[in-house]
C-alpha positions, 0 to 999 in steps of 0.5 A: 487727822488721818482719814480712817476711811482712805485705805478702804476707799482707794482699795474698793472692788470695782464691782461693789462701786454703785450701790447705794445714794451717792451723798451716803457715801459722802457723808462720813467725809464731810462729818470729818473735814467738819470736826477738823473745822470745828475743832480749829475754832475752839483751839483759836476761842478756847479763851473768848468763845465768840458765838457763831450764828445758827447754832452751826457748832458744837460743843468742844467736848463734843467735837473731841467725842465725836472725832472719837466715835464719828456718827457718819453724818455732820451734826447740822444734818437735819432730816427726818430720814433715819441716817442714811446707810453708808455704801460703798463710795463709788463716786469718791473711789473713781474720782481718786482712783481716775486722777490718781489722788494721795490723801491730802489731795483728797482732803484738800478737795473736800475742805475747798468743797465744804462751801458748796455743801453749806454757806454758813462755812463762808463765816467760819473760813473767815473766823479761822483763818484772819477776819481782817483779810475775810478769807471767805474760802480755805486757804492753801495755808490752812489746808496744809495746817490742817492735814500735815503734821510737820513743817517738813511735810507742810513744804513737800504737800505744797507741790501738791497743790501747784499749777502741776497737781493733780487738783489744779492742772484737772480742774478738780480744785480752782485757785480764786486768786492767782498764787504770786499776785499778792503780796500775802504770800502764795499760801494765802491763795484761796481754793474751791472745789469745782461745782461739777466735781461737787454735783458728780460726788452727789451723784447729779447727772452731767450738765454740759454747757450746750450754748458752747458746741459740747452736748450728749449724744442721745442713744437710738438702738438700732440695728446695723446694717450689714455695710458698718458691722465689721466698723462696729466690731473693730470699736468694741475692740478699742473699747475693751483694749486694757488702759494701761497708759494713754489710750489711743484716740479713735480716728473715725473717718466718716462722711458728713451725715453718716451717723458717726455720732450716734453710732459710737454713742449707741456702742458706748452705750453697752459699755455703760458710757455717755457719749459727749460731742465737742464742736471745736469751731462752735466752742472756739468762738467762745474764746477764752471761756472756750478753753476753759469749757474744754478743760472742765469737759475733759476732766468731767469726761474722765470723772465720769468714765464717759466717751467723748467724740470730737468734731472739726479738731483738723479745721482750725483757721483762726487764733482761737481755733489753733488755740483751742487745738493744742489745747485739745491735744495737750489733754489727750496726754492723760490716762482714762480717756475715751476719744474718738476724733471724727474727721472727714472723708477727704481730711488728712489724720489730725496731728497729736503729737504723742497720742497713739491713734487707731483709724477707722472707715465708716462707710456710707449706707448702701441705697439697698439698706436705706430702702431696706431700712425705710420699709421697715419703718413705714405702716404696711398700708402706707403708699411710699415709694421706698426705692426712689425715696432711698435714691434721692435721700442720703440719710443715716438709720439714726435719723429714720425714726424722728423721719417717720414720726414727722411724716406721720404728722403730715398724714395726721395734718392731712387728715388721712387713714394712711401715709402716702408718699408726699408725707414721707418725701415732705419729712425728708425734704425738710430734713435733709435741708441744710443752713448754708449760711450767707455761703450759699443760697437754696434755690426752689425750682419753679421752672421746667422744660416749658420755660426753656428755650435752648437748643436741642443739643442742650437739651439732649445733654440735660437728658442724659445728665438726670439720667446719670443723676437717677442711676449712677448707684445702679451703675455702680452696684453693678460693678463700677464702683470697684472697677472705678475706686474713684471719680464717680461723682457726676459733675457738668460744666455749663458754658456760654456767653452770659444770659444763654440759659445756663442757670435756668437750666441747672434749676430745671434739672433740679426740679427734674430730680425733685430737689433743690439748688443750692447757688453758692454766693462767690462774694462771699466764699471767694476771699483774699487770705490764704486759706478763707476761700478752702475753708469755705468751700469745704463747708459748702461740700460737707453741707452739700453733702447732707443736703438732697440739693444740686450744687451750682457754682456761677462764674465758676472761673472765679475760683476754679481757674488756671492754676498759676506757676508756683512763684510764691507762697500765695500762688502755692496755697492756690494751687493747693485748693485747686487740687483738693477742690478737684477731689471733692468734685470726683467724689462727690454723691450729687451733683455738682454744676459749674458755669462759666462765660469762657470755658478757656478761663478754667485749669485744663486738670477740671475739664478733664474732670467734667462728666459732661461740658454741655456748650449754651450757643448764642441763640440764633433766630429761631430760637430768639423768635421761640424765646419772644413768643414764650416769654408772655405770662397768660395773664400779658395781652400782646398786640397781634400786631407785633412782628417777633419774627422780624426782632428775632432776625434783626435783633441779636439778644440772649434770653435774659436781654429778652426777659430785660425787654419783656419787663420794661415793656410791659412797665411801659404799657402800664404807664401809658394805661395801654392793654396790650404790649405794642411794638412801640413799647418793645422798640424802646424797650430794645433801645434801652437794653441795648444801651447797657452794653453800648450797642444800637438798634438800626431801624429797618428800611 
């Protein structure tokens, strides 16, 4: 039987599509696939009708009537409401008109979709179709039967409904069985209509599966700042670009934290669009279940007419993650495709075959405009400090309102009339903290100056390094950061002999910057197969780049040494990562600290590089003697007795042999239930820290 209603519903005007209840609309469709049914039943019972439970059928006489004169509801819907007014078909109209449907596309799509409206089709699949076989679900032989009149057209729709129709290769329509694995023959293959095709026909909101890395975008409006305006304009432009074929994919390029999301997802938003993201690492761990996710999101993305923003496609390391890329890319090959692929500053364009891309720049917030922002968010009679907060703080203008609500909680905690600065700079302390995972270790600073005993050269370097920190945007708004173009991040280079201070002191200038350290764990990062050790230094930069935190590299040697003579492939790929990691380090915000014992065992091309190399001496006997004297918590009693001046001079250890000594002696003390440290304690306390290195302590004459 024909559709009477297919004309109207591939020829609807665009702009009548969304009036009305999307299940009035599909009603008629369902009264028609019904009748079909019903009337295959009685032409196969005409002789011994079998009752059917639940009163599900009508009359043969009536079936014949009502496909004369359809009353535009299946008989078995019962309702107290009137029947409901048939609206223009909106849904149905953009779901055949978006997978360019033919008729028996579409009928095949509501026949494998009958199941999902009503369970009691289930029994009448299976009466129709070979009880013996209990098809509980149409068959690709019944829809052919059904809605082709000849045996020549039944063999021609068949590609129809082949790995390459419409309805499969979208996921419109799922085979339940694979065609070819039975020995009933291909036709007896069993078809449902996917449930996110049904919920959409309904007119159900989209669900994605957020446990795999696809989620919507929330839309914030706000206003843009004057940096992103011309980036705004340029989108807009994209969007309104007519879709006559594949439509471009959007390459936003964009630094970690920047907003990027949320801004394309506020644009797409005046157009009438959802905004979906896709995590590819996330939803690559998913495997094959992954895969199939991501067909369903790209088919539920074109239904619907929404946009999607795709994360990490260029970083793919593993099978499953190359997988899932030449998946992504394949899909991109259809038409009515909202994409934009998000990639990061420093990462080369994505791969997409034959997809046409447009690249855009999302430049990061001005200091200003952070400041700018944040005083337009904070109460008039709050206490905060916007321009340091700004300065310290790279966040995006779609982070800000959630950042004033939680620190109006602490003030509210407080129990305060008005926020003050800590409410604020706790809010963005907390939300700028990134999970580093076993990649890195966050450090929260507890020694200062007081607890640092180096040398003042060392300690005037470290003056000037917080000042570079604190300034380096003033300096660059002043006129370098055009003048430069690159390399303005500010970067030092620690070395000395182990135990000298290095990582104190690199926790001491994060705590005079007020943030955190980030110590990235080498044991971890640092791996043997090709490729391992980039990826996870690429994490840690963009997680670092988020974070407020001072990124500390220990035995930085490690990994940043001397790059080799090219003579294989490995030795390639290291030199690769040398020259990409030295990128990173001259364009990154904050800032970056490496240490190493020996300076020679670092590449020439990073010293180069260095803002500051700031040597730690082996401390001499001055220092040893400051480092004795202050190594003593208020609550340790040391026996005046004691001659720190003679082990200083007689004695040469580091800092951290004299932290070791300190310790022990003390432990030792404890256990002979003594009051105070004596020299005794501390000469055997030396004699065994000496011993670890081999080294002995000659008694003075």
């Amino acid at each position: 039987m024909r559709n009477p209603h297919w004309n109207v519903l591939t020829a609807m005007d665009a702009e009548a599509l969304d009036v009305g209840p999307a299940w009035g609309a599909l009603m008629p469709e369902l009264e028609r696939i019904d009748l079909l049914l019903q009337r295959r039943y009685h032409r196969i019972h005409s002789e011994d009708p079998v009752p059917f439970p639940g009163h599900f059928l009508l009359a043969p006489e009536r079936v014949e009537s009502r496909i004369a004169e359809p009353h535009g509801v299946p008989h078995w819907w019962e309702s107290d409401d009137p029947t409901p007014p048939v609206p223009p078909p909106g849904a149905m109209h953009r779901l055949a008109s978006n997978f360019e449907l033919n008729e028996f596309e579409w009928n095949v799509l509501l026949l494998a979709l009958m199941v999902h409206v009503d369970s009691r089709y289930h029994f009448l699949f299976s009466d129709i179709q070979d009880s013996e076989r209990q098809k509980r679900l149409p068959t690709i032989e019944l829809a052919l039967s059904l809605f082709c009149d000849t045996p020549a057209e039944r063999l021609a729709r068949q590609s129809s409904l082949s790995a390459d129709g419409s309805l499969i290769r979208h996921g419109l329509v799922r085979w339940m069985d694979r065609p070819g694995q039975s020995s009933d023959g291909w036709t007896q293959c069993t078809l449902l209509t996917d449930i996110g095709v049904y919920h959409y026909l309904l007119g159900h909101p989209y669900a994605p599966p957020f446990e795999l890395g696809i989620e919507k975008v929330s839309c914030i409006e706000i206003e843009h700042v004057p940096s992103v305006c011309s980036v705004v304009e340029q989108i807009e432009a994209w969007i309104e670009m007519p879709r006559l074929d594949i439509h471009p994919v959007a390459v936003l390029r964009a630094a970690p934290g920047a907003g990027a999301e949320r801004l394309v997802s506020q644009i797409a938003a005046q157009y009438g669009m959802d905004t979906y993201a896709l995590d590819c690492e996330t939803l690559s761990r998913a495997g094959t279940q992954g895969l199939s996710a991501c067909r369903s999101l790209f088919r539920d993305i074109r239904l619907r007419e929404a946009c999607l923003v795709i994360q990490g496609l260029t970083s793919a390391t593993t099978d499953d993650g190359r997988d899932l890329q030449a998946l992504i890319v394949k899909l991109l090959e259809q038409r009515g495709l909202q994409v934009v692929c998000l990639i990061d500053a420093h990462a080369s364009p994505p791969k997409l075959a034959d997809v046409p891309q447009l690249h855009f720049d999302l430049p990061i917030m001005t200091r200003g405009e952070r400041a700018a922002n944040l005083y337009a968010l904070v109460p008039p009679d709050a206490t905060v400090d916007c321009e340091a907060l700004s300065q310290r703080f790279g966040f995006s203008a779609y982070d800000l309102p959630v950042i004033a609500r939680e620190a109006d909680l602490y003030r509210r905690r407080r129990g305060a009339l008005h926020m003050d600065h800590e409410d604020m700079l706790k809010a963005l302390q907390l939300r700028a903290q990134q999970d580093f995972g076993k990649l890195a270790r966050r450090i929260s600073p507890r020694r200062g100056y007081a607890d640092l005993v180096v040398a003042d050269s060392v300690l005037g370097q470290m003056t000037d390094i917080i000042s570079a920190a604190r300034f380096r945007d003033d300096v660059l708004d002043m006129g370098f950061g055009a003048k430069i173009g690159y390399g303005t991040g500010i970067s030092a280079l620690f070395y000395g002999d182990s135990g000298t201070g290095k990582t104190m002191a690199a926790e001491v200038l994060a705590g005079q910057l007020g943030v955190d350290l980030i110590r990235a764990d080498l044991s971890v990062v640092v791996n043997k197969y090709i490729g391992e050790t980039e990826k996870h230094l690429a994490k840690i930069f963009d997680l670092a780049e988020r974070d407020a935190g001072v990124l500390f590299f220990d035995e930085a040697d490690a990994l940043f040494g001397k790059r080799s003579e090219t003579k294989d492939a490995q030795d390639r790929h290291a030199n690769i990562e040398v020259s990409y990691l030295l990128q990173r380090l001259e364009n990154y915000p904050g800032l970056v600290i490496l240490a190493t014992n020996n300076r020679s065992h670092l590449d020439d091309a990073f010293s180069r590089r260095f803002t500051f190399i700031v040597r730690f001496p082996y401390p001499d006997a001055i220092l040893r003697e400051r480092m004795w004297r202050a190594i003593w918590p208020p609550g340790v009693g040391v026996d005046p007795e004691v001659d720190f001046t003679s082990m200083a001079e007689r004695i040469p250890l580091t800092g951290a042999n004299i932290r070791n000594v300190a310790l022990l002696a003390t432990w030792l003390a404890q256990a002979a239930g003594d009051s105070s440290i004596r020299q005794r304690h501390l000469d055997l306390a030396v004699k065994r820290e000496l011993a670890k290195t081999g080294r002995i302590l000659f008694e003075p004459h």
